[in-house]
C-alpha positions in Angstrom: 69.1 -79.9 -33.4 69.1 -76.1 -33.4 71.9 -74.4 -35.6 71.4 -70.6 -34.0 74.8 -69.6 -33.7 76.9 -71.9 -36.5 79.4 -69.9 -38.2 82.0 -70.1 -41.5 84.5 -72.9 -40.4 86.7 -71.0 -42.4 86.4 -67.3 -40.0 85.8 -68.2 -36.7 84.3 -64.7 -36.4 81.7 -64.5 -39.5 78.4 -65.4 -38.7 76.4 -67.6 -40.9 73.3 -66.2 -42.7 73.6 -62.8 -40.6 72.7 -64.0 -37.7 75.2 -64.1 -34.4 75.0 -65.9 -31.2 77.0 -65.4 -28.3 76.4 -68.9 -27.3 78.7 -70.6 -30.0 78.0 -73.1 -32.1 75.2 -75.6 -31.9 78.0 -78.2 -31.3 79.3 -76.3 -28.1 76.1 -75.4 -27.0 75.0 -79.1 -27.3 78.0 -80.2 -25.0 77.4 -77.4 -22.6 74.1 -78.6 -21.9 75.1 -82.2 -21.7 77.4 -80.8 -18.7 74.4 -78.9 -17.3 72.1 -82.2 -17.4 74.8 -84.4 -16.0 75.6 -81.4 -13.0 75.3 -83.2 -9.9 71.5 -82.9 -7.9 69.8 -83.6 -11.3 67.4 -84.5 -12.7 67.4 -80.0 -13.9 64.2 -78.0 -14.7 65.0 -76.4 -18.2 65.4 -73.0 -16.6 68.3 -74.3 -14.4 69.9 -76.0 -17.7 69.5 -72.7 -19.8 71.1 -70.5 -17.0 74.1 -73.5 -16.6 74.8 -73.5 -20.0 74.5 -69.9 -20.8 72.4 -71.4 -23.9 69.1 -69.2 -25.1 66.0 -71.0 -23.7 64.3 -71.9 -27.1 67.6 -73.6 -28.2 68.3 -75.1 -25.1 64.7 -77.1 -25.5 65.0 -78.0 -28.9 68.6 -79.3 -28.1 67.1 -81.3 -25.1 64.5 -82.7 -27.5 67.2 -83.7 -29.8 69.2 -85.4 -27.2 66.3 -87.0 -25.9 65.3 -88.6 -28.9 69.0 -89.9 -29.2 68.8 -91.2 -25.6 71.4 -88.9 -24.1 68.9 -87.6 -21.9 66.2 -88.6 -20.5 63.0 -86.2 -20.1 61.1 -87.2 -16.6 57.9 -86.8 -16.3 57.9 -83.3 -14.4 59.5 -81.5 -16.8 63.2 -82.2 -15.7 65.7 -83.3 -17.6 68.2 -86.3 -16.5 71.0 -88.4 -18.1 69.7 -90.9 -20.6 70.9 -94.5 -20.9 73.3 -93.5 -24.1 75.4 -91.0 -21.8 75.6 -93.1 -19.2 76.8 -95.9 -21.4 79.4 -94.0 -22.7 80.7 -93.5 -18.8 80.7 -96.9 -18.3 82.9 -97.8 -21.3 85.2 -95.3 -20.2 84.8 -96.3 -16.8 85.6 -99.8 -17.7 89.7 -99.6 -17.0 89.6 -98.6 -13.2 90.2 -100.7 -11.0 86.9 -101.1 -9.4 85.3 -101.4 -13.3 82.1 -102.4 -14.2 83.9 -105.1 -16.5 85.3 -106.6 -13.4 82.1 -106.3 -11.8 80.1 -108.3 -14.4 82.7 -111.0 -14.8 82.9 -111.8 -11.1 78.9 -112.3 -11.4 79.0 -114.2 -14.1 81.7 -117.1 -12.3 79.9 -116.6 -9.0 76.5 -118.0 -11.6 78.2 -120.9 -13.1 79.5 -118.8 -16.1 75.8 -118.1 -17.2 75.2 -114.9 -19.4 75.3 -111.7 -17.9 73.6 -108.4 -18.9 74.0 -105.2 -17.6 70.7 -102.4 -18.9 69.7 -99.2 -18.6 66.7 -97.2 -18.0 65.5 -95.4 -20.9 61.9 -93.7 -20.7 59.6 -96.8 -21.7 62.2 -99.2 -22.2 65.7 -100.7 -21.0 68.6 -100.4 -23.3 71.8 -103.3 -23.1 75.0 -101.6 -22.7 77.2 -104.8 -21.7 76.7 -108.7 -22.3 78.9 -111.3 -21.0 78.3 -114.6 -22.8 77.8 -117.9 -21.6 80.3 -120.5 -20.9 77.8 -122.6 -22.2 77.4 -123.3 -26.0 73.8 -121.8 -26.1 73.5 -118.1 -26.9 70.4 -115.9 -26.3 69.1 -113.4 -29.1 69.5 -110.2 -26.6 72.4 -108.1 -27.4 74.3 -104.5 -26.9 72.2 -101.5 -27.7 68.9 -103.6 -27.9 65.7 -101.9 -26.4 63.3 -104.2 -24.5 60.1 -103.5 -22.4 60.2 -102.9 -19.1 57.0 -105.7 -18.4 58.3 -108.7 -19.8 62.2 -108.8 -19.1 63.5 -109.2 -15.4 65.9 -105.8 -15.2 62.4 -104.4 -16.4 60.2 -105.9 -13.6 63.2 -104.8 -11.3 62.9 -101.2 -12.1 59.2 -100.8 -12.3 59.1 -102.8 -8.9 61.2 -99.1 -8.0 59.1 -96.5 -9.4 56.4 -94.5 -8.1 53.4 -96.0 -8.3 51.9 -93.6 -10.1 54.3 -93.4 -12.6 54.3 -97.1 -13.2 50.4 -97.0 -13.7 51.1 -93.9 -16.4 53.5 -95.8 -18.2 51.8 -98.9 -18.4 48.7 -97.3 -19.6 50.7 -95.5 -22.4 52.7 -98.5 -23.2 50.0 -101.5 -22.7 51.2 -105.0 -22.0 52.0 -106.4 -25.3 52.7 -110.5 -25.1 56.1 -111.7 -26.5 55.5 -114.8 -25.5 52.6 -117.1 -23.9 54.0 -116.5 -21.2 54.1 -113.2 -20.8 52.3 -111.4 -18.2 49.3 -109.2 -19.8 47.6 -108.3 -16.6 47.8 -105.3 -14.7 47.1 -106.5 -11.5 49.4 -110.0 -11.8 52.2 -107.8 -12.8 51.1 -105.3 -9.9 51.5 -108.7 -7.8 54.8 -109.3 -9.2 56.1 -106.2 -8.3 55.6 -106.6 -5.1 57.2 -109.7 -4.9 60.3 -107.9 -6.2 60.1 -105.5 -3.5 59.7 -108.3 -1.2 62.3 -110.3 -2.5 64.6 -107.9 -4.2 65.6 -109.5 -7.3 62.8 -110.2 -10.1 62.1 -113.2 -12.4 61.6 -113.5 -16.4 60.3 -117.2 -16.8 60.1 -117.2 -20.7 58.3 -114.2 -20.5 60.8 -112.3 -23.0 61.7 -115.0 -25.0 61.0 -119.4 -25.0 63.5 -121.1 -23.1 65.2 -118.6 -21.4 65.1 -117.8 -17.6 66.2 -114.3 -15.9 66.7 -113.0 -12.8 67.0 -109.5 -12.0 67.8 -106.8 -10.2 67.7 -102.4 -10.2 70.8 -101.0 -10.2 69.9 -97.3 -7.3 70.6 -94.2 -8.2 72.0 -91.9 -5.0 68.0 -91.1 -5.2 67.0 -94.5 -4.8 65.7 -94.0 -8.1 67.0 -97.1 -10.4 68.8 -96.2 -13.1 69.4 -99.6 -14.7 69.6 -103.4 -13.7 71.5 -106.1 -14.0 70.5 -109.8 -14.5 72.0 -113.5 -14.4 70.1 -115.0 -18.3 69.8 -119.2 -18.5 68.3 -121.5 -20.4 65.8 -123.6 -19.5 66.3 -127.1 -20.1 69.7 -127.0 -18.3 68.9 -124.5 -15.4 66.0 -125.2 -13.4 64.3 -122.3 -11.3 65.5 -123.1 -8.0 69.1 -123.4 -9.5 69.5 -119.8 -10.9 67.1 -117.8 -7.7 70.3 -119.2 -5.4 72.4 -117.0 -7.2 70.2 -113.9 -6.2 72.8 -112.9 -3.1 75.7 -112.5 -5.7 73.4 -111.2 -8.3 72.4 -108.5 -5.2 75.5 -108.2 -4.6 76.7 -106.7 -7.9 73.7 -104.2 -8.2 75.0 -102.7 -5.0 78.8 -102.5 -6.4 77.3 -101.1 -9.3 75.4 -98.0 -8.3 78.3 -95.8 -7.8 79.7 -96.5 -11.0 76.7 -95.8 -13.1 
């Protein structure tokens, strides 16, 4: 992270090595442009987040490279910059007391599911990131949990948000990514996942039949941006020996349900 502008803690006026910056210190300049990427009718060119956070344009991109790398924002593939899955997770924890709170949300899906475990991601570049996981009433646990980075091809709240993307982006990013098997039943081809995804346009909600890990079933679903662009997902996880298929795709209306009370919120 750039340091142009840090100065003596002990003279708020004295400049450090000579040099002086009417931008303030890397620290304020930092949050300013957090402010500036999270400024409503993002994702922002860099020129629009330099001239919002009065920050000189070579800091402001080595800042945004920073943060990027950090996962408080998230670099799209046009050059803009958005808010990345760390930022948004820290609006959701703080989020979490009011009265219509993504805690509530989550817990209400997870008794409309038979107390099955409920996850709530976001999307992060080639990945989703778990911000929130409700545990299972059951005494079975999965391995997944918060702050954990999965692919987008083999988990459900993956297949969800690809299913959402422009085409052409998902064919970029699954040519940069591959489709790397997790488990033998992973999907590894282009055009059965391609198949899938339509499916989970179709259908709405996508499936993870021990694709991610043995034994354990997902469904999933994107969680819109105002955009329409998906932002996240949220998904109802079982296990397979006491779940069958059938069983956890007839909780897809509630599981629907709390992606669309989610979107604001996120």
């Amino acid at each position: 992270m750039s340091t142009d502008g840090a100065q003596d803690p002990g003279n708020g006026s004295a400049p450090r090595g000579g040099r002086t910056s009417a931008a303030g210190s890397a620290l304020e300049k930092s949050l300013r442009i957090l402010e500036a990427v999270a400024a409503p009718g993002g994702p922002h060119r860099l020129a629009e987040v330099t001239a919002a956070a009065a920050v000189p344009k070579s800091s402001t991109f080595r800042i945004l490279a920073s943060l990027a790398e950090q996962g408080f924002v998230r670099q799209e593939g046009d050059g803009r910059y958005g808010v990345g899955p760390r930022l948004r997770g820290l609006s959701a924890l703080v989020s979490g007391g009011e009265p219509a709170s993504i805690g509530r949300i989550l817990d209400e899906l997870r008794q409309a599911a038979g107390g099955q475990t409920v996850h709530l991601a976001l999307h992060s570049g080639r990945t989703v990131t778990y911000v929130r996981k409700l545990e299972s009433e059951q005494p079975f646990r999965t391995a997944s949990r918060v702050g954990m980075r999965m692919p987008l091809h083999t988990t459900a709240i993956g297949k969800s948000i690809l299913a959402h993307l422009p085409e052409e982006e998902v064919r970029e990013l699954l040519t940069a990514t591959g489709l790397a098997p997790r488990t033998e039943r992973t999907v590894t081809s282009k055009e059965a996942l391609y198949a899938q995804l339509a499916e989970v346009r179709s259908r709405g909600f996508a499936l993870d039949d021990e694709e991610n890990e043995p034994s354990i079933r997902c469904i999933g679903a994107p969680v819109l941006g105002a955009d329409g662009r998906p932002v996240g997902g949220v998904s109802i996880t079982t296990v397979t020996f006491l779940v069958s298929r059938e069983e956890i795709e007839a909780y897809a209306p509630a599981l629907l349900a709390a992606a669309r009370a989610l979107a604001p919120l996120l």
